[in-house]
C-alpha positions in Angstrom: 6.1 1.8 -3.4 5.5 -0.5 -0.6 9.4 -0.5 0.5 12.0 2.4 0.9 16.0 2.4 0.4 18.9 4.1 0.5 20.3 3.2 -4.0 23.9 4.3 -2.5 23.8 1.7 0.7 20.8 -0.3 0.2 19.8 0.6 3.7 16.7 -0.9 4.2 14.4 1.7 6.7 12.4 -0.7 9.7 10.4 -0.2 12.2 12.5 0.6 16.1 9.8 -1.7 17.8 8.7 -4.4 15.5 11.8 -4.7 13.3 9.6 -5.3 9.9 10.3 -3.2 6.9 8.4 0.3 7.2 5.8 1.1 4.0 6.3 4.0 2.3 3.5 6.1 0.9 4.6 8.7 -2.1 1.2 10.1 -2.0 2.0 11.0 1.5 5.9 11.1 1.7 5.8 9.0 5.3 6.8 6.0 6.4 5.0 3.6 8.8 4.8 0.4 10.3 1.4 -1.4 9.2 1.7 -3.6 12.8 2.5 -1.3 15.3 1.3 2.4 13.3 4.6 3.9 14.2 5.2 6.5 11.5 7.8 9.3 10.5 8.4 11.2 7.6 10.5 10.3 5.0 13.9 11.6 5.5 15.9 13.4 3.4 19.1 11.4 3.6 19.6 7.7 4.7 20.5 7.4 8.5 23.2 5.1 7.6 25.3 6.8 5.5 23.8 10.2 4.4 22.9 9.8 0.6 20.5 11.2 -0.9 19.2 8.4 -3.5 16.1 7.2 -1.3 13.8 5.1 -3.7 11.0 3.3 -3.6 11.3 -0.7 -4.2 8.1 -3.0 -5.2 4.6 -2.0 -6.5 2.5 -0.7 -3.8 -1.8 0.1 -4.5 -0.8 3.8 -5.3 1.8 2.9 -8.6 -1.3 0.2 -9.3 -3.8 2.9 -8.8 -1.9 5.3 -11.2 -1.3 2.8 -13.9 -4.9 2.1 -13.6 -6.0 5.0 -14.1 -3.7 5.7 -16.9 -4.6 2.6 -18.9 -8.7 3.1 -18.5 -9.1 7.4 -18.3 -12.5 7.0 -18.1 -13.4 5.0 -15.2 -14.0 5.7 -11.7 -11.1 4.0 -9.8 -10.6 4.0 -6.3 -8.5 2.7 -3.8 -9.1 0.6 -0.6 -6.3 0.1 2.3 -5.4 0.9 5.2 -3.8 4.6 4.6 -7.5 5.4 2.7 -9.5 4.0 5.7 -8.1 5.8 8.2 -10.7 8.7 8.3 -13.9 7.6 9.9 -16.5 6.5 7.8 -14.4 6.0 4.7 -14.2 2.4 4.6 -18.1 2.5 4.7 -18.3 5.1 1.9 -15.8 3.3 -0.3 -17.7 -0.3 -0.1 -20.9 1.3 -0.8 -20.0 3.4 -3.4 -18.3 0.1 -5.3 -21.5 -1.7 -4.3 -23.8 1.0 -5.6 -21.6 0.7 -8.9 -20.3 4.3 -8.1 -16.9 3.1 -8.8 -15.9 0.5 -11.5 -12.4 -0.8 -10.3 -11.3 -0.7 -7.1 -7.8 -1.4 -6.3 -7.0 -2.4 -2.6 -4.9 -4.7 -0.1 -5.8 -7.7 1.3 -8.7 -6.2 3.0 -11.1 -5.8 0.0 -11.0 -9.5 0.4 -12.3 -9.5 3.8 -15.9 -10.0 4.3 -17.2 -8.1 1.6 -20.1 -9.4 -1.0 -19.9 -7.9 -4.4 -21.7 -9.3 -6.5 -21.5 -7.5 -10.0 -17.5 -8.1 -9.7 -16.8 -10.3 -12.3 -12.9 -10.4 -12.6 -10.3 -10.0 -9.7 -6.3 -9.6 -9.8 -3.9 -10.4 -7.6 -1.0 -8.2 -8.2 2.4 -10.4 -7.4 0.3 -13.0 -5.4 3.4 -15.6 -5.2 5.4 -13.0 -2.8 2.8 -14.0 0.2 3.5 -17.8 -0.1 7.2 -16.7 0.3 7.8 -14.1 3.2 8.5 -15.2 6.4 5.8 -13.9 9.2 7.3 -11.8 11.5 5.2 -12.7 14.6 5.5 -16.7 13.5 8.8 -17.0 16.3 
């Protein structure tokens, strides 16, 4: 999910130095700020008032990646953002192996948008593209 909160509070966990809501990442149960890279782990109870009912809020590329994956067994899905990228050379491998036709859907964040020339992809999705016409932009002020 691409937001954390507490279901007992609705404490909403942000980033200490760029006050912007913190991603959360089930696959790897942290949190981090996707301006800044500040990161912690996801905490066991909420900071504000101790609960326990921390849940995620949103679809993020994994829960798209999953349902993917669910719906079409057989094909070769990947995933391309920023947690996936991190290790060097990954971004490289992933775009080649999608160009090569090594993988047949590739689920990603606004950077599969960036620069790259596919040109066997012949539908793309936009999951919940009216929420960026919407949000406010933090560093706008």
């Amino acid at each position: 999910s691409p937001f954390l909160i507490c279901k007992e509070c609705q404490h909403r966990f942000v980033c200490p130095h760029c006050e912007v809501a913190l991603a959360y990442s089930q696959q790897q149960q942290r949190l981090r700020c996707h301006h800044c890279d500040y990161h912690e782990p996801k905490p066991p109870r909420c900071p504000a008032c101790g609960g326990t009912k921390l849940g995620g809020v949103g679809v993020g590329v994994e829960r798209v990646q999953e349902t993917v994956q669910a719906m079409f067994p057989k094909a070769r899905v990947e995933r391309l953002d920023r947690d996936v990228t991190r290790r060097a050379g990954a971004l490289e491998e992933i775009v080649t192996k999608f160009h090569s036709g090594a993988i047949d859907i590739l689920i990603g964040t606004q950077m599969v948008a960036k620069g790259f020339d596919f040109p066997r992809v012949v539908l793309v999705g936009v999951i919940t593209a009216d929420l960026s016409l919407n949000i406010p932009d933090f560093r706008a002020a």
